[in-house]
N, C-alpha and C positions, 0 to 999 in steps of 0.2 A: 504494500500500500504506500502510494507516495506521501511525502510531509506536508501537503495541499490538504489532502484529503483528510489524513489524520486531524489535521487542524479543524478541520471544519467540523469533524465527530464530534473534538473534543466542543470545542466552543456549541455546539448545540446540545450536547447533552446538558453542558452548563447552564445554558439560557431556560433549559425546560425544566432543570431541577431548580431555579430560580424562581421559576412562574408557578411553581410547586411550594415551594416554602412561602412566597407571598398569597398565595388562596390562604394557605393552614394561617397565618398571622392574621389573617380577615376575617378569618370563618371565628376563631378565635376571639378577636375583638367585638365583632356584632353580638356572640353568645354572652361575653362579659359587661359590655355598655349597654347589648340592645337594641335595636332598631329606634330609630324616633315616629312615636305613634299620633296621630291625629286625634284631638278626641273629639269627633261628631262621627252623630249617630246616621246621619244622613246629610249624603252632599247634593245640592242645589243643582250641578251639573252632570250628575254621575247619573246613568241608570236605574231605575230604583226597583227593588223587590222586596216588599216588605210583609210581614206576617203580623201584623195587628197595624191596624186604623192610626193615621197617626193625624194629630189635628193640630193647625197654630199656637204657637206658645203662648201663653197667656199672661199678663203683666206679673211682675215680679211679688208684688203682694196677693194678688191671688191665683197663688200654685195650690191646686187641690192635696189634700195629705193623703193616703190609702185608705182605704176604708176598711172595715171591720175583718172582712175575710178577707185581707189579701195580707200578704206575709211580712213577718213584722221581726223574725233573726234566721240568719243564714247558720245551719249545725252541719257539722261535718264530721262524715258519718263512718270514714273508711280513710286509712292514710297516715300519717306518722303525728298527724293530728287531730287525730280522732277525740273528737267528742269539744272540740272548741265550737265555742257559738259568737258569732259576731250581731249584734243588734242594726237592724237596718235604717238607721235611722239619718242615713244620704240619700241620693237622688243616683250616686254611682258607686258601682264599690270595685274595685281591681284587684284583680286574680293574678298569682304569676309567683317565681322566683326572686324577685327584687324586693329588699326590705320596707322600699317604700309602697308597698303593696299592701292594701287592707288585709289580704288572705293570703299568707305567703305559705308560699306551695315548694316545699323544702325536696325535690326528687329530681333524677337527669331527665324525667320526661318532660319536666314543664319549662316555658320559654320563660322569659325574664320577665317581659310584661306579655303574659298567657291571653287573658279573657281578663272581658268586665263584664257585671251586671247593672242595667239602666233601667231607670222605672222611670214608664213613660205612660200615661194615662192609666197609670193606677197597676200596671203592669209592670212586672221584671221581664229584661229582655237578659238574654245571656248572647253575646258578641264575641268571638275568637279574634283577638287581634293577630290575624298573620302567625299564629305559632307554627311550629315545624311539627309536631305534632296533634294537634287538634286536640277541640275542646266536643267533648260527646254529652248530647242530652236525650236521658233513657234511651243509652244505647246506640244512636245514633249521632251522627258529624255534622257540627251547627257547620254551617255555611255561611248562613242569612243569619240575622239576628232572629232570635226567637222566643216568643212567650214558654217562660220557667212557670208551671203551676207549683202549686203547693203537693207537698212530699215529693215530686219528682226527683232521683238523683241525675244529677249533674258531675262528669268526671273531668279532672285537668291532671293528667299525668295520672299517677297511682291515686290521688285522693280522688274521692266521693263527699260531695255534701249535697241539702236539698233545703229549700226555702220552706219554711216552718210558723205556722200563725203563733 
């Protein structure tokens, strides 16, 4: 083999084991920072597929509160947190791996910021923000944001919890 060729072996194999070590350094940082997430529930320009009615905001002093049957603490039910109860007493609550997470979700399946739940006319909706693994509600892969009824479980990695009157 001439020293042309050789050269050129080497110098590509170099450039590909390069382009190789900087994915692993990326994939790396997005897992440990996170992706930068949006928080609406629906964009103005985007296509919209929604599964509960959604109706104009309504002035800042009269946001209605939930009412009697609708769920009032988040218990989790399955998980290395089993049996913690969070009282729902937001409009949103965030799911995921990061400490600044109302439910932190301590396991390799869960993303950093996993899922939130949004109560929107009196409804939780449960929303997977982009995780690598998905957020399953009884059983199946939210996509779309979707009405959470009461006792359904809801999984983010290994944990299980389910919205509780």
């Amino acid at each position: 083999m001439s020293e042309l060729a050789l050269f050129i072996v080497r110098t590509g194999f170099l450039a590909v084991l390069w382009i190789f070590v900087f994915s692993i350094i990326s994939v790396i940082r997005s897992d440990l920072f996170g992706q930068r997430v949006v928080s609406r529930v629906v964009d103005a320009n985007a296509p919209q597929v929604v599964s509960a009615p959604i109706t104009p905001a309504a002035p800042a002093g009269l946001i209605s509160e939930p009412s009697g049957s609708s769920a009032t603490k988040l218990v989790v039910i399955e998980g290395d947190r089993s049996g913690q109860t969070i009282k729902l007493d937001r409009r949103e609550i965030t799911i995921g791996r990061s400490e600044s997470n109302d439910l932190v979700v301590d396991d390799e399946y869960a993303s950093t910021l996993h899922a939130k739940l949004v109560l929107i006319n009196n409804d939780w909706l449960i929303q997977d923000l982009n995780s690598t693994n998905g957020t399953f509600l009884d059983g199946s892969k939210v996509g779309t944001p979707a009405v959470v009824k009461l006792n359904t479980p809801v999984r983010v990695g290994k944990t299980v919890f389910e919205l509780r009157a």
